[in-house]
C-alpha positions as a Markdown table, in Angstrom:
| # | Residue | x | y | z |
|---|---|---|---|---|
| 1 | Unk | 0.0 | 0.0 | 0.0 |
| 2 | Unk | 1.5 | 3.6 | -0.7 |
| 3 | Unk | 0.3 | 6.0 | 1.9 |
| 4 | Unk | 1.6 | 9.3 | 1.6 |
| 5 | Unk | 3.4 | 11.4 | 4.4 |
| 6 | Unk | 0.8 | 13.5 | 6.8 |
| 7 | Unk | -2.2 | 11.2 | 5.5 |
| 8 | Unk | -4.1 | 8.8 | 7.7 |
| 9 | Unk | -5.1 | 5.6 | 5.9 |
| 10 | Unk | -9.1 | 4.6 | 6.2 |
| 11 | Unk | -7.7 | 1.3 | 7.2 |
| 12 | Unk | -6.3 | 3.2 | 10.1 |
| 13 | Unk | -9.2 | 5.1 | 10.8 |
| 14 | Unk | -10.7 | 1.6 | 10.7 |
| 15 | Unk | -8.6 | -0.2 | 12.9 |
| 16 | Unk | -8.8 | 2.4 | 15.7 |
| 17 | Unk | -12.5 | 2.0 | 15.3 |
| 18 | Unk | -12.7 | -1.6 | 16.0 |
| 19 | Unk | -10.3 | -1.5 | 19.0 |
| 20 | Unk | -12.3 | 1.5 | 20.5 |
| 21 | Unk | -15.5 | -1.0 | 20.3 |
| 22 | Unk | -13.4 | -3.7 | 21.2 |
| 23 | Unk | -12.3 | -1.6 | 24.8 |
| 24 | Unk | -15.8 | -1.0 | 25.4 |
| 25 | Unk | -16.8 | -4.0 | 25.3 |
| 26 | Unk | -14.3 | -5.3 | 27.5 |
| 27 | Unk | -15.2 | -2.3 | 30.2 |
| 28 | Unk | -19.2 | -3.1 | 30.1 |
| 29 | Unk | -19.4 | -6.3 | 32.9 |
| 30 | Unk | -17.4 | -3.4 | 35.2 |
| 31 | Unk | -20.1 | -0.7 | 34.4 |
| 32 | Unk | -22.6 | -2.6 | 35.3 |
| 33 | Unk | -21.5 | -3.5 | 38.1 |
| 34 | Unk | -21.1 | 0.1 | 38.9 |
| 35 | Unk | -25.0 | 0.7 | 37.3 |
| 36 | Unk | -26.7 | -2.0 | 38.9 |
| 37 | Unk | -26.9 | -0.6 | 42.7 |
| 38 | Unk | -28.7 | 2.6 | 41.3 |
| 39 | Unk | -31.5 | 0.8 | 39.5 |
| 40 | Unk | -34.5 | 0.5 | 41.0 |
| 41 | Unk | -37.6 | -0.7 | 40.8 |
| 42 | Unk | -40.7 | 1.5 | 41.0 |
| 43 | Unk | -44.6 | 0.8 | 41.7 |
| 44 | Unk | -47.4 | 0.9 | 44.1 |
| 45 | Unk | -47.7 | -0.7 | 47.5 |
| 46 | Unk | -50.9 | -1.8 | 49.4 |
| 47 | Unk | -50.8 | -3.8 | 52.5 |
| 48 | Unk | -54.5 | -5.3 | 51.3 |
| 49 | Unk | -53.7 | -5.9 | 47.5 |
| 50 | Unk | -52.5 | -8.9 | 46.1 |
| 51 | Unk | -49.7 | -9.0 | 45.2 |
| 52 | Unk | -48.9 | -5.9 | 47.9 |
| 53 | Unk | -46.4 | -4.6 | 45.5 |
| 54 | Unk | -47.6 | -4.1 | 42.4 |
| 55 | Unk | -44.3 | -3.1 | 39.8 |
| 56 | Unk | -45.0 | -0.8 | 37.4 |
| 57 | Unk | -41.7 | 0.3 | 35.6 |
| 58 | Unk | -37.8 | 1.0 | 36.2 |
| 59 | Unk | -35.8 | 4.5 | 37.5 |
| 60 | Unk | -32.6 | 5.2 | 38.4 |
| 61 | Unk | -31.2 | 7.2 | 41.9 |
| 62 | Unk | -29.4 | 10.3 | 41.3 |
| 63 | Unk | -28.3 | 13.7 | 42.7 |
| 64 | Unk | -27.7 | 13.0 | 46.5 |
| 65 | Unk | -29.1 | 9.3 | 46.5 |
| 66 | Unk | -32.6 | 11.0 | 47.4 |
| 67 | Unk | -33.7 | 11.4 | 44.1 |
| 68 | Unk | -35.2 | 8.4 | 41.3 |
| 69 | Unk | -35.7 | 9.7 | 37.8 |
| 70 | Unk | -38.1 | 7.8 | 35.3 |
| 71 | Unk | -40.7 | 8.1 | 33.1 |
| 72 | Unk | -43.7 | 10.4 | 33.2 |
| 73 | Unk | -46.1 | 7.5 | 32.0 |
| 74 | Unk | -44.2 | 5.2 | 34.4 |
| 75 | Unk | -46.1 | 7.1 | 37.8 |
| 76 | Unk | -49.3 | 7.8 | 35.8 |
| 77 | Unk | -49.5 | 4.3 | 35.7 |
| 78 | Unk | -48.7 | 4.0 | 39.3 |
| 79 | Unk | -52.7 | 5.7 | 40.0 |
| 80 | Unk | -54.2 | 8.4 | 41.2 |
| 81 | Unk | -54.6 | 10.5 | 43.9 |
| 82 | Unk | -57.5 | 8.9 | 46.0 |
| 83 | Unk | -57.3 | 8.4 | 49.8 |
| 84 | Unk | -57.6 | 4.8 | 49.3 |
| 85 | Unk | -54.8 | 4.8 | 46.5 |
| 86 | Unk | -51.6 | 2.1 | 46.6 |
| 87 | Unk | -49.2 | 4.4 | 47.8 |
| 88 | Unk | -46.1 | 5.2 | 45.1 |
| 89 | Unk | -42.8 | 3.7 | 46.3 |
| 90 | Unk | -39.6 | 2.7 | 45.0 |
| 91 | Unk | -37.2 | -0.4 | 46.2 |
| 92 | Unk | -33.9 | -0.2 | 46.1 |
| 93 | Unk | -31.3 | -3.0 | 46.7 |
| 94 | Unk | -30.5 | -4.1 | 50.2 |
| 95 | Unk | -28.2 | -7.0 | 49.0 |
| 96 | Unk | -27.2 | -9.2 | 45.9 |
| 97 | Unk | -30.9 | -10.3 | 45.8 |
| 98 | Unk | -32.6 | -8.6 | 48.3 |
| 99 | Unk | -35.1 | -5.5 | 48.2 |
| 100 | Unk | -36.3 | -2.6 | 50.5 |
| 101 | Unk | -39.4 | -0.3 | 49.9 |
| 102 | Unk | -39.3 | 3.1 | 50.4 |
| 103 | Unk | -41.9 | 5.6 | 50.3 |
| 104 | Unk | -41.9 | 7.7 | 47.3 |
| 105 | Unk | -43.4 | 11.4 | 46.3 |
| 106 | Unk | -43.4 | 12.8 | 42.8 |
| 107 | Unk | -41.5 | 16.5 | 42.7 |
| 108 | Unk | -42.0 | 17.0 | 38.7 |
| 109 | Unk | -44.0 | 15.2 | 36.5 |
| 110 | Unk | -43.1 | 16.4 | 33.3 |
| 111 | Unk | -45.7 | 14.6 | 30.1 |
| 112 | Unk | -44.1 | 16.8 | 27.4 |
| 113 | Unk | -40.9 | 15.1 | 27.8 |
| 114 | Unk | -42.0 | 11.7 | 29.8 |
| 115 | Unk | -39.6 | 12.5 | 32.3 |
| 116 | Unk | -40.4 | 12.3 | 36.4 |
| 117 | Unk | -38.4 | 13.3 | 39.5 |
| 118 | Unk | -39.1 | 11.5 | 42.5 |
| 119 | Unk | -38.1 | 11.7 | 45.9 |
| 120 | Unk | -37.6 | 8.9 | 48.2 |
| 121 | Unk | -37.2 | 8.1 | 52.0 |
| 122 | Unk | -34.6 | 6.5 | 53.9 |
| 123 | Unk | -30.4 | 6.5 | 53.6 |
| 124 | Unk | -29.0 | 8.5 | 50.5 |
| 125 | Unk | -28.4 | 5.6 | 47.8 |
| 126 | Unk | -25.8 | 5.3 | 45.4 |
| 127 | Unk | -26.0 | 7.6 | 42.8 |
| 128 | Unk | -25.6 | 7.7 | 38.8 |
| 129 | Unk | -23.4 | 10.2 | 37.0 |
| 130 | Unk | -25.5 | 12.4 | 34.2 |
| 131 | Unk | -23.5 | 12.9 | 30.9 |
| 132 | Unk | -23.6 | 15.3 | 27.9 |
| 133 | Unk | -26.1 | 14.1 | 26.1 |
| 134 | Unk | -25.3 | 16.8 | 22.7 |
| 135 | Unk | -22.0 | 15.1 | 22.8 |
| 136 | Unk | -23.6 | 11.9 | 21.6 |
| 137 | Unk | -22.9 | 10.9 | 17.9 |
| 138 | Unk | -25.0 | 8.5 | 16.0 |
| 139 | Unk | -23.2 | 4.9 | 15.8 |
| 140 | Unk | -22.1 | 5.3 | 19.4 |
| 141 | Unk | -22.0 | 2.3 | 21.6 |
| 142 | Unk | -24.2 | 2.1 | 24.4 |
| 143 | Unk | -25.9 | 0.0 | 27.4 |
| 144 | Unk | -29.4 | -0.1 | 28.9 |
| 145 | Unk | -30.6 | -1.9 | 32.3 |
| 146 | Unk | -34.2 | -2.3 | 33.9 |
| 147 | Unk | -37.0 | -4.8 | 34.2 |
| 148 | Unk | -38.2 | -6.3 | 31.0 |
| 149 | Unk | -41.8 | -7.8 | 31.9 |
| 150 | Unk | -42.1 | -7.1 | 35.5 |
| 151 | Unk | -42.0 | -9.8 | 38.0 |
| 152 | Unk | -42.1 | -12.7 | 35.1 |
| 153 | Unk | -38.8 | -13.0 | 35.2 |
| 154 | Unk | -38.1 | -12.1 | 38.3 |
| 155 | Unk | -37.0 | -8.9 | 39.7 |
| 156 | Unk | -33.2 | -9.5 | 38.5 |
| 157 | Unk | -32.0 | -6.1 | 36.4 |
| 158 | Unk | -31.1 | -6.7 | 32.6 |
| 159 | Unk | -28.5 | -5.3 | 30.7 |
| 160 | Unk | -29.2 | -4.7 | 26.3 |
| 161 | Unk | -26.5 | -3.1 | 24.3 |
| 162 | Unk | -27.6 | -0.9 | 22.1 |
| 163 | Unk | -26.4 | 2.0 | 19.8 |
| 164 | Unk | -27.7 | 5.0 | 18.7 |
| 165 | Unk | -29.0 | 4.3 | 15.3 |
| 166 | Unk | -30.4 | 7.9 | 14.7 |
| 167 | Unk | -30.9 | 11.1 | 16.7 |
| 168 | Unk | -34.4 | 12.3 | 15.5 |
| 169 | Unk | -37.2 | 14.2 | 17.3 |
| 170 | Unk | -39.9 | 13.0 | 19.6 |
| 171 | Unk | -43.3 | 14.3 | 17.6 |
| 172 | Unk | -43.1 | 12.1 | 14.3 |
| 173 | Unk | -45.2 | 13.6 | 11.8 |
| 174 | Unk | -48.8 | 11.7 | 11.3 |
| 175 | Unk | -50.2 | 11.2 | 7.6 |
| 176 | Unk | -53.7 | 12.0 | 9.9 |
| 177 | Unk | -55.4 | 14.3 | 12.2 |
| 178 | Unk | -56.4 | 10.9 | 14.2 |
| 179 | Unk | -53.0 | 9.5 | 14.1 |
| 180 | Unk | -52.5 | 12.4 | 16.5 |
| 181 | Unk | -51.5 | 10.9 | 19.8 |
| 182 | Unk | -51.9 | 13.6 | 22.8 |
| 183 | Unk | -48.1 | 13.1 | 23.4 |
| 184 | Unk | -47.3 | 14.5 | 20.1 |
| 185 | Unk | -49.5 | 17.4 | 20.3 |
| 186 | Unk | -48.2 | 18.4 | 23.6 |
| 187 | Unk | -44.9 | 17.8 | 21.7 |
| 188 | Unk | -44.8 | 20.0 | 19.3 |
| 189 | Unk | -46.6 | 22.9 | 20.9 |
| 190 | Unk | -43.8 | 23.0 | 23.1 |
| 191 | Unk | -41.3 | 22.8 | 20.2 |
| 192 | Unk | -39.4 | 19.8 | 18.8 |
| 193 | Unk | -37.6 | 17.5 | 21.1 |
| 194 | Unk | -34.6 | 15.2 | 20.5 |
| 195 | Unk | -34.5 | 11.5 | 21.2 |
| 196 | Unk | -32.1 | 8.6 | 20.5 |
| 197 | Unk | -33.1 | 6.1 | 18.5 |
| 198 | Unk | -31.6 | 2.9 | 19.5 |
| 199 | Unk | -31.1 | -0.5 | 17.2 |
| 200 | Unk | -32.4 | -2.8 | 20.5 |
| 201 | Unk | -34.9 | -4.5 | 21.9 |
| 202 | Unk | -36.7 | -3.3 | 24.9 |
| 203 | Unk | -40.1 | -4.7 | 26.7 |
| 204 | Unk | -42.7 | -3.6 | 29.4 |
| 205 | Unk | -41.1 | -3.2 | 32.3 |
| 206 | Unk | -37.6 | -1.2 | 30.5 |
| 207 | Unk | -39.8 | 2.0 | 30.9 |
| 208 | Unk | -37.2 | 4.1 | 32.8 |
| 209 | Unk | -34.4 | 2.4 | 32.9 |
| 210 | Unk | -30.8 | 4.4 | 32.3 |
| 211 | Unk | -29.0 | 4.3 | 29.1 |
| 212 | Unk | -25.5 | 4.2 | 30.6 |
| 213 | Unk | -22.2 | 4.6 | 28.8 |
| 214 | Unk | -20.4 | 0.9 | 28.9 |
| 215 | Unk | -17.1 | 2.2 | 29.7 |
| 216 | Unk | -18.0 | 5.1 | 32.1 |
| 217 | Unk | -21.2 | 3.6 | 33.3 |
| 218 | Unk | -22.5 | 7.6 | 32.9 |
| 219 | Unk | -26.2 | 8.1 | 31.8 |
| 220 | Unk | -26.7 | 9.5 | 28.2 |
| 221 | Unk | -30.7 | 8.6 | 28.0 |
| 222 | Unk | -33.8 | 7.1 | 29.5 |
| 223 | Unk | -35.4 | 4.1 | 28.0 |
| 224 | Unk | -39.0 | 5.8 | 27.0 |
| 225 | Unk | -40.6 | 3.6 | 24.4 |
| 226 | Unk | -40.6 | 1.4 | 21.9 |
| 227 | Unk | -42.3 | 1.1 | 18.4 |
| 228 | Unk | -44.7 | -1.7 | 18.4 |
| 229 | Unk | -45.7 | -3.6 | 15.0 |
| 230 | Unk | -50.0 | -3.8 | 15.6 |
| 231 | Unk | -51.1 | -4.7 | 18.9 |
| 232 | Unk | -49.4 | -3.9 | 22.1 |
| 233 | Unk | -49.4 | -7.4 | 22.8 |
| 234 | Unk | -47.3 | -7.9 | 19.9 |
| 235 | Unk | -44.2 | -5.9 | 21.8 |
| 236 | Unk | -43.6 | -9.5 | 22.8 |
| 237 | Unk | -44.3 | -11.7 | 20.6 |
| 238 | Unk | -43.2 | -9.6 | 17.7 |
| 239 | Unk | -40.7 | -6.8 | 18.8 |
| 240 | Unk | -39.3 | -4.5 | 16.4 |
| 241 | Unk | -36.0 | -4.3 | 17.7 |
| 242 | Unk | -36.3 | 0.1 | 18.0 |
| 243 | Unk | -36.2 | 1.2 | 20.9 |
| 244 | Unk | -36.2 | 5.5 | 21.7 |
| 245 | Unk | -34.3 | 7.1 | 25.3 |
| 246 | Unk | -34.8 | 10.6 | 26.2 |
| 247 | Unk | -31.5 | 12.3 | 26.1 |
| 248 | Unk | -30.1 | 12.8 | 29.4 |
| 249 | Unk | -30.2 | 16.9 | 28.6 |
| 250 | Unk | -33.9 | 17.1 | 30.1 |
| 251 | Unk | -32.6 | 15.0 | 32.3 |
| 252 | Unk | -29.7 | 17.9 | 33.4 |
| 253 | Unk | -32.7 | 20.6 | 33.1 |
| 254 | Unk | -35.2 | 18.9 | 35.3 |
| 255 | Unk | -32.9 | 18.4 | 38.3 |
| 256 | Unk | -31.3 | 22.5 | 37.8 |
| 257 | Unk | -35.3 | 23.1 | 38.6 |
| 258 | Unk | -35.3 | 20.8 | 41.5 |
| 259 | Unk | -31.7 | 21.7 | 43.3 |
């Protein structure tokens, strides 16, 4: 091959590339490691239910290991406001396998972006790391962990890699009025929003969950949804395999406005 002086050969280029993945790779099992302790599960609890707990989705502890962030559809799930209501409470991990409740209470719940701030009770947590999100580049590796289908599998965390296969916005345009979902009207009354678009798989249960660097173990996104082919149903027997986070930039703004 004749390379000329000052130039940088695309096998190069290539090469570096490879070994980059390569590194990450090798540095995931260690991240989450590092990730697992912050995940948590969140859900209702009612001492005359059955089950008691009932899970609804995944979050994530940061800030001074009083705070949970997840998704805004993930406590609207959780019920309402009634005086009879399951109360809203996270658990957070007392041991390899082990789980403790704690009360929960909702600080900002914020539809437009499906981002919610909780706060818990109890002994700070370990906390995750937020990351600059506008530094991400489409084709970037990266690592997601939460719940997929509740309590059928157990409450054991789950870890997908994933890259970002595009960075697009959150309101998709409809051919239809009707196609309008509330979402995207809120959307894009309140401007356009970015999202990753991620070439995995995630399932009920993922909603919330932190999409964490694999080297750094630093969250980039939160798992928000995933585009179903016909029935909801179908997310399981059928998934698509695209999954979109919410970059962690909301994430950044929604904690300055809860310091």
């Amino acid at each position: 091959m004749n390379l000329k002086h000052g130039s940088t050969p695309w096998v190069f280029i290539f090469l570096l590339q490879w070994l980059w993945a390569g590194c990450a790779l090798a540095q995931l099992p260690d991240a989450v490691q590092r990730v697992k302790p912050s995940v948590v599960l969140v859900g209702t609890y009612k001492a005359t239910d059955n089950p008691r707990f009932r899970f609804v989705g995944t979050g994530f502890v940061v800030g001074d290991g009083l705070r949970v962030v997840t998704n805004a559809h993930v406590t609207k799930a959780a019920g309402g406001q009634e005086a009879d209501a399951p109360a809203l409470v996270v658990q957070v991990r007392s041991g390899a396998s082990a789980w403790t409740l704690r009360q929960a209470r909702v600080l900002e719940n914020n539809q437009e972006q499906d981002l919610a701030l909780l706060q818990i009770d109890g002994p700070a947590v370990a906390a995750l790391s937020i990351g600059a999100s506008d530094q991400v580049r489409e084709g970037e590796d990266f690592a997601f962990m939460g719940f997929p289908v509740g309590g059928l599998l157990g409450f054991s965390s789950v870890t997908h890699r994933a890259i970002v296969s595009s960075i697009t916005t959150m309101a998709l345009p409809s051919p239809t009025s009707q196609q309008l979902s509330e979402r995207a009207i809120r959307s894009m009354r309140s401007g356009p929003q970015q999202v990753f678009q991620l070439d995995a798989t995630a399932y009920p249960g993922n909603s919330g969950g932190p999409l964490f660097d694999p080297r750094s173990g630093a969250v980039f996104g939160v798992i928000s949804m995933v585009l179903v082919k016909g029935t909801r149903e179908s997310a399981l027997s059928q998934p698509s395999g695209i999954t979109y986070a919410i970059p962690s930039r909301y994430v950044s703004e929604m904690l300055a406005r809860h310091p």
